[in-house]
Steps between C-alpha positions, in 0.01 A plus 500: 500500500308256677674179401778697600412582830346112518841392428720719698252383794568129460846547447509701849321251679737185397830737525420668834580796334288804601594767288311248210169482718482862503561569144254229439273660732512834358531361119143323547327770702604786198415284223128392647444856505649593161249192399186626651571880400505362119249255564291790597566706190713726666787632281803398709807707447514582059283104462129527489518119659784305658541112451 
C-alpha cells in the first residue's frame, strides 16, 4: 500500500494530475499506520500483523 501510494505520488507530480497526489497522499498515510499498528502487535482488522 505504500509503494502504491509512492507511486501514485510520483506519477502525480510528473502528470500534474492532482487527483494522483491525493490518493498517494492518503494511500501512504493509511498504510504507515496499518504498519505501525502490526508492528506493534496490534491485531489489525481479522490479521494479528500486517506486512
Amino acid at each position: 500500500m505504500i509503494i502504491l501510494g509512492v507511486i501514485l505520488l510520483v506519477l502525480g507530480a510528473l502528470l500534474n494530475i492532482s487527483i494522483l497526489w491525493t490518493i498517494g497522499i492518503i494511500l501512504i498515510v493509511v498504510g504507515a499506520v496499518l504498519w505501525l499498528l502490526g508492528s506493534m502487535g496490534r491485531a489489525v482488522g481479522p490479521r494479528n500483523h500486517y506486512w
